[in-house]
C-alpha positions in Angstrom: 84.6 98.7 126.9 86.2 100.5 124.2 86.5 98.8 121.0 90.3 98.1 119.4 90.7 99.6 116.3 93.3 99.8 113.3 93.3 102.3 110.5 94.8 101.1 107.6 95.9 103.8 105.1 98.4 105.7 102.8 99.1 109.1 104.8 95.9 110.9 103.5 92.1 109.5 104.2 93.5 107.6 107.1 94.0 110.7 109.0 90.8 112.2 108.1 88.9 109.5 109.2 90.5 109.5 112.2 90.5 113.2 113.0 86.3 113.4 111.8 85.3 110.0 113.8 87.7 109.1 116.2 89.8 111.3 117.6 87.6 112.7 120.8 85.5 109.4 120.5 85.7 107.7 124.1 83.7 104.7 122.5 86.9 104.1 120.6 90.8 103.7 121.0 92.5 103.6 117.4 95.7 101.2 118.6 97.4 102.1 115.3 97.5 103.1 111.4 99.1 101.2 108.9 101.0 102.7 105.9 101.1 101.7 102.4 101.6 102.7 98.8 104.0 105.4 99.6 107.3 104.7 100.3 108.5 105.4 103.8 105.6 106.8 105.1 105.6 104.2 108.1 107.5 104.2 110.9 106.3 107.3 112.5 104.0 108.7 115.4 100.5 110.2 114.3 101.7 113.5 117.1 99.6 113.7 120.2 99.2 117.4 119.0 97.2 116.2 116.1 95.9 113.0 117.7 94.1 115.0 120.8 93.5 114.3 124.7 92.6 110.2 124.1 96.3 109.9 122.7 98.7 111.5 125.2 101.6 109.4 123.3 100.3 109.3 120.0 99.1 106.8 117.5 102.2 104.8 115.7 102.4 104.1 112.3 103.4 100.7 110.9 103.3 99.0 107.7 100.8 97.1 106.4 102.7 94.0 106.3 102.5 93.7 109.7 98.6 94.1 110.3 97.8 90.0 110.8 100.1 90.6 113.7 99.0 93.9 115.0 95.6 92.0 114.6 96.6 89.2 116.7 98.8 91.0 119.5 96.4 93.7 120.4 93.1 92.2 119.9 91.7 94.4 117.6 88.2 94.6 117.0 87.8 96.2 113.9 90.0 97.4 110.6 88.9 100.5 108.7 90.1 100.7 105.1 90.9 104.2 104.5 92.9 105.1 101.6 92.4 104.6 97.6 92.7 104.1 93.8 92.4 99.7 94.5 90.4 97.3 92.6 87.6 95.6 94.3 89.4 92.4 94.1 92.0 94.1 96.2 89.3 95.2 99.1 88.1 92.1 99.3 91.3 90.3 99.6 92.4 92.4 102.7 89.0 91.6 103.9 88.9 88.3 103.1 92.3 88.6 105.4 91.4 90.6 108.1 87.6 88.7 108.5 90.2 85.5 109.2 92.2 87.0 111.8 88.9 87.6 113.6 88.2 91.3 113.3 85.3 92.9 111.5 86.3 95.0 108.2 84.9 98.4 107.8 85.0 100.9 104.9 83.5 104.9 105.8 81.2 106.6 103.4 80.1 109.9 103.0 79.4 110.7 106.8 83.2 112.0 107.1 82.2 114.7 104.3 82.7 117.9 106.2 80.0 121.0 106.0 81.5 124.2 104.5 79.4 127.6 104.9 80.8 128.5 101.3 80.0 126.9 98.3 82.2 124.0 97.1 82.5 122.5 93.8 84.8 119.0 93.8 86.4 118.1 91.1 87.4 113.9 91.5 88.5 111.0 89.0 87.3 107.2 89.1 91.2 106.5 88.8 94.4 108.7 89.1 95.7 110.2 85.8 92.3 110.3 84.3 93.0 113.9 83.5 91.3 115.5 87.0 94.4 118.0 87.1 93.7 120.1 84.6 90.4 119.7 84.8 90.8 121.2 88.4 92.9 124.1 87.0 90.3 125.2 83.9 87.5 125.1 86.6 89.8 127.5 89.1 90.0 130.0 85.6 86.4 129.7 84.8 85.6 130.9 88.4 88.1 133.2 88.6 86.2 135.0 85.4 83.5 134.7 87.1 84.9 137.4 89.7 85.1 135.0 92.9 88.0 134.7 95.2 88.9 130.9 94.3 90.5 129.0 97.0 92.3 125.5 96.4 92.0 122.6 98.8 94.1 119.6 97.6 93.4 116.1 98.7 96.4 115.5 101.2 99.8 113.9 101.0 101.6 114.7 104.0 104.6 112.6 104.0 106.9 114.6 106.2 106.8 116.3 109.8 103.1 115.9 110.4 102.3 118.2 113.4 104.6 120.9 111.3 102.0 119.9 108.2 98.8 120.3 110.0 97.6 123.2 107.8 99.7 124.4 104.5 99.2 127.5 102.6 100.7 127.8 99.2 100.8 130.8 97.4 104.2 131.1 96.1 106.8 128.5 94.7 109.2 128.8 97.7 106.3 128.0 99.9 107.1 124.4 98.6 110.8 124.4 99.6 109.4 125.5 103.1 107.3 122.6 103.5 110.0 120.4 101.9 107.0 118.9 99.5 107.7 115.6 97.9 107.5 115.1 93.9 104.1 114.0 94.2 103.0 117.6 96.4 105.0 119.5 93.8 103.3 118.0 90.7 99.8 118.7 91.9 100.6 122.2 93.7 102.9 123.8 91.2 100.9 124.0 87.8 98.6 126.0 90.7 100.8 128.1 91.7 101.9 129.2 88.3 98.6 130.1 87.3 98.4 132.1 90.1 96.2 130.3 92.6 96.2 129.8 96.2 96.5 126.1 97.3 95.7 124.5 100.8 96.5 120.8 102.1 97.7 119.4 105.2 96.4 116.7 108.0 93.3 118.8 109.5 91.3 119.6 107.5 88.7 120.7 109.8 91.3 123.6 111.0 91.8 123.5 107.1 88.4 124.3 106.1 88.1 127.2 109.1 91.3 129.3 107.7 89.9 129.0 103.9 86.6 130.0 104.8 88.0 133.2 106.0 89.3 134.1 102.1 87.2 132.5 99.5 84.4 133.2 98.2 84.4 129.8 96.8 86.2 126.4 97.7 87.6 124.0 94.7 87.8 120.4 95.9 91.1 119.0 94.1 90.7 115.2 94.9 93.8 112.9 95.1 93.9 109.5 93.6 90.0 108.2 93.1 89.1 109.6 96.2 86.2 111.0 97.2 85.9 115.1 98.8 86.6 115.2 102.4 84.3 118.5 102.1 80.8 118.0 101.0 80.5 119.4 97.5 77.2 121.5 96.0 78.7 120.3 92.6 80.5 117.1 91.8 82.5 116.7 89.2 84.1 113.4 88.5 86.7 112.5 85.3 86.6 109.2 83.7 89.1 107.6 81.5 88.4 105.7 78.4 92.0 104.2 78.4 90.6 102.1 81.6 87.3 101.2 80.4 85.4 99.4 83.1 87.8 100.6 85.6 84.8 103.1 86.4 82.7 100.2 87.1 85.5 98.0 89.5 87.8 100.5 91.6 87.4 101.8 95.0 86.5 104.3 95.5 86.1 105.7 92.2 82.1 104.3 91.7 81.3 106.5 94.1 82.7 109.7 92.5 81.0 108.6 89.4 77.6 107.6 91.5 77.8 111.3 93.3 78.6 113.0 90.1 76.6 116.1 88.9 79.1 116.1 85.5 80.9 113.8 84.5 84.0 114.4 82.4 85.3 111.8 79.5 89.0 113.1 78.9 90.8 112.3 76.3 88.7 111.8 73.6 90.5 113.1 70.9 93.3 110.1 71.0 91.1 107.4 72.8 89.7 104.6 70.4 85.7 105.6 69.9 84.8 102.1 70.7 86.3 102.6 74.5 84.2 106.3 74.9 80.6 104.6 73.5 81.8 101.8 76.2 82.4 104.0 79.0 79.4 106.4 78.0 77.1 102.3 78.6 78.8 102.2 81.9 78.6 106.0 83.4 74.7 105.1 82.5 74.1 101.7 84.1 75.7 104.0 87.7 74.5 107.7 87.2 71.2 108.3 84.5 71.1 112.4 85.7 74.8 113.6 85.7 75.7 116.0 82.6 78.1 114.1 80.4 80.8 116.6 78.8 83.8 115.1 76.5 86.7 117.1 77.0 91.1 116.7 75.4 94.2 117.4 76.5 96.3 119.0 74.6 99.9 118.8 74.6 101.7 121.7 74.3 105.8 122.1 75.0 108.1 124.8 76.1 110.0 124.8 72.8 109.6 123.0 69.3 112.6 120.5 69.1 113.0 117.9 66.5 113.3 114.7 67.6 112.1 112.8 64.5 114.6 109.4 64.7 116.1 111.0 68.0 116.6 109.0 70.7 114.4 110.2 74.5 113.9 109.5 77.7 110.5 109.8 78.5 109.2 110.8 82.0 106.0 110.3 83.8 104.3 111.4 86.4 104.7 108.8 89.0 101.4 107.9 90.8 99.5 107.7 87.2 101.9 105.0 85.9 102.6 103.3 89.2 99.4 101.9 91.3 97.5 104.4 88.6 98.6 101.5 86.2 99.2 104.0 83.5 102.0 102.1 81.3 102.1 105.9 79.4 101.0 109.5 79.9 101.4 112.9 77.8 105.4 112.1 77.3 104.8 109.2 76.0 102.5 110.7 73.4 104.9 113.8 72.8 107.3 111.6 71.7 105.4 109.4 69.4 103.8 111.9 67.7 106.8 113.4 66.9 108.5 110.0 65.5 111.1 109.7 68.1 112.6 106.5 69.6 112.0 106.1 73.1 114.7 104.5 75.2 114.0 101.7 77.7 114.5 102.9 81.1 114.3 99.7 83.1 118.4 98.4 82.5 119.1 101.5 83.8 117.4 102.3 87.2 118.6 102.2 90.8 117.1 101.5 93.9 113.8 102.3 94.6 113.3 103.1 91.3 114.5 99.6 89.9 111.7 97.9 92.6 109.3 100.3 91.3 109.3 98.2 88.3 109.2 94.9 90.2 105.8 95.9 91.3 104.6 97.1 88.4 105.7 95.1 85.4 103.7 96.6 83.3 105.6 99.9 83.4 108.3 99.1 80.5 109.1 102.5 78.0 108.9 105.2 81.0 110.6 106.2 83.9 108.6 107.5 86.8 109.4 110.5 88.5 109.6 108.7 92.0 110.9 111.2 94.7 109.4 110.9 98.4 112.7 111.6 99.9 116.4 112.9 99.4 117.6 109.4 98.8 114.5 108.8 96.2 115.6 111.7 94.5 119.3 111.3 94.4 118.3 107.7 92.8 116.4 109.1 90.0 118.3 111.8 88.9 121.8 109.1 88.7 118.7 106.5 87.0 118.1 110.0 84.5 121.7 110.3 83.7 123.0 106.7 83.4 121.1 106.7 80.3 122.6 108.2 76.7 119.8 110.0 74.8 119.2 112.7 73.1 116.6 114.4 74.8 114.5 114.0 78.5 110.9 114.4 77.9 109.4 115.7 80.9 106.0 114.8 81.1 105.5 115.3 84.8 103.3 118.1 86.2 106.2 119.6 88.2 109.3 120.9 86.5 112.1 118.3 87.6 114.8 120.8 86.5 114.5 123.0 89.9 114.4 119.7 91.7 117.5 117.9 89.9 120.1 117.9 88.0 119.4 116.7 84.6 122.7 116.4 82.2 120.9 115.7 78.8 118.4 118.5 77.0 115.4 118.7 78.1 112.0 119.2 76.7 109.3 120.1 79.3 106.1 119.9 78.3 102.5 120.6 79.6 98.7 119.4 79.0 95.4 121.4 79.7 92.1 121.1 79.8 90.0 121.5 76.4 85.7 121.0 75.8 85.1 118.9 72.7 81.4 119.3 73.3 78.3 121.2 73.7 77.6 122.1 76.4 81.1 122.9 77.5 82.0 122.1 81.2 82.6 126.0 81.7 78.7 126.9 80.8 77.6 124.3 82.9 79.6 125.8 85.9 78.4 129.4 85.1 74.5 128.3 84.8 75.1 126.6 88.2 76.7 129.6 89.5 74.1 131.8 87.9 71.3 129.6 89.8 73.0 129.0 93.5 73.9 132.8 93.8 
């Protein structure tokens, strides 16, 4: 008899799991996947295309808050936790839930890593908006240096049409209008594509991986969240945060990025307290003794040099790092204090989905995130953006609002790289790996 099983996820590692263990699996019958985190992401039909013979109708997708039922009115055997960037406190209480209802709880390790016949060098984060960005984006330079045809694969987030978002190529910025990509795609494809690099995502990634090893000469792993790689990396590379001490130590599943871990990377260390990096150096070493530490900044850099001393701005974030990242600040929040200016409250001011966006996560007070999953999301922020009388917008989000609203107050956009603070420097490690695998 084939066992009952749910998926629980957020529109990524759910449908990888699925796709890698279950989906010509006769020993299985996956009854449905729940959706969180992301905003209407439920609701829909996991396509039969993608889903495969077993699933002539498809797999639905409900919400989480209906799993004790699901649980209940289809006998399920067994719940699989599949998505990420969660405290262990918070695995355990769906767990703890799930164990009640009479079905077993199951989380997948590394066994869903697929096999590339190219090298592949991951780059991963114990939690989202540790810095893994552009971290991802100096390792695609240093590659490219290095002469080798450097392909892209970004963690997915396919929020949309998913049979039409089995496999996405991006290689040009209209590629994201054709693919109608969220704020969240844009923010992690764009920098990309403006440095001139080709990006791939989707749903299957084992179609994925086939079409990419047919141009690079090497793969870059760009995880999403605190995932880990859906490909099996030769080098692991896995940022830490020393705003979040101990959050290395107590989120799922960002341990095992910084168990795994060949380097690991401690951003930030030119504005982070010393006390937190000689804390998070302790704990790296009580999970990983072999990996290469590096220390490695940001630095802040914007589009033009505005006063704002004793001006008054809005200030932007990116919107996963100060949501269930738990973030309450990023780089516009530092652009602005550096330079002296008052930043405005947000919070009287927002609409909608992005006024319960601050329910959910009080801790959020001085910025606004850049929440856009849909049209109506969108519309939302950009009337929560021009409700308020400032100055200036700081746009400290990854993807460049301005083609994507309308924005009635000047703007400052500005951007953050990737910078070594220490020898050795993350790019000769990569080149004496390079130097040793070729």
């Amino acid at each position: 008899m084939r066992k009952r099983v749910i998926i629980m996820g957020a529109g990524g590692r759910d449908f990888h799991n699925f796709n890698v263990l279950f989906r010509d699996n006769p020993e299985y019958e996956v009854v449905a996947f729940t959706a969180t985190q992301i905003p209407g992401i439920e609701n829909r039909v996991y396509p039969s295309d993608l889903a495969g013979s077993l699933y002539p109708d498809g797999i639905p997708i409900f919400s989480e808050e209906k799993l004790p039922e699901l649980i209940k009115e289809y006998q399920i055997d067994e719940v699989i936790f599949s998505y990420s960037d969660v405290s262990y406190n918070y695995v355990m209480q769906k767990a703890s839930l799930i164990l009640s209802l009479g079905a077993d709880f199951k989380l997948l390790g590394t066994e869903t890593m697929l096999r590339s016949n190219k090298k592949v060098i991951a780059v991963c984060a114990v939690r989202t908006g540790a810095g893994k960005s552009q971290t991802t984006r100096y390792v695609v330079k240093v590659l490219r240096n290095l002469g080798l045809k450097t392909i892209v694969v970004r963690h997915p987030m396919p929020y949309g049409n998913l049979s039409k978002q089995r496999i996405q190529r991006f290689e040009i910025m209209e590629d994201l209008d054709k693919y109608e990509c969220t704020i969240e795609e844009r923010e992690e494809y764009e920098p990309h594509l403006r440095e001139g690099a080709i990006v791939y995502a989707g749903v299957d990634y084992k179609e994925i991986l086939k079409e990419v090893e047919r141009e690079a000469d090497i793969i870059l792993w760009d995880g999403g969240n605190n995932d880990f790689p859906f490909f099996k990396p030769d080098l692991h590379i896995t940022v830490v945060d020393p705003y979040r001490v101990g959050h290395e130590l107590t989120y799922f599943p960002g341990e095992v990025n910084l168990i795994l871990a060949d380097i690991v990377v401690i951003n930030k260390v030119d504005t982070a307290p010393k006390e937190n990096i000689d804390a998070v150096i302790k704990n790296i070493r009580m999970r990983n003794s072999k990996a290469q530490i590096v220390f490695a900044k940001s630095p802040i850099r914007s589009e033009t040099e505005e006063d704002i001393e004793g001006k008054k701005v809005l200030v932007i974030e990116d919107g996963p790092t100060v949501t269930h990242g738990e973030m309450s600040f990023g780089a516009g929040y530092f652009y602005a204090k550096e330079r002296k200016a008052i930043i405005v409250d947000p919070r009287p001011y927002a609409l909608g989905s992005i006024k319960k966006a601050y329910e959910d996560y009080p801790h959020l007070k001085e910025v606004l995130p850049a929440l856009g999953y849909n049209k109506e999301q969108l519309k939302e922020l950009e009337e929560t953006i021009n409700k308020i009388e400032c100055d200036y917008v700081i746009i400290g989000t990854p993807v460049d609002l301005r083609r994507l609203i309308n924005i009635k107050q000047k703007t400052i956009k500005i951007f953050y790289s990737y910078e070594d603070k220490s020898i050795p420097t993350l790019k000769s490690l990569i080149e004496d790996w390079w130097k040793n695998k070729s």
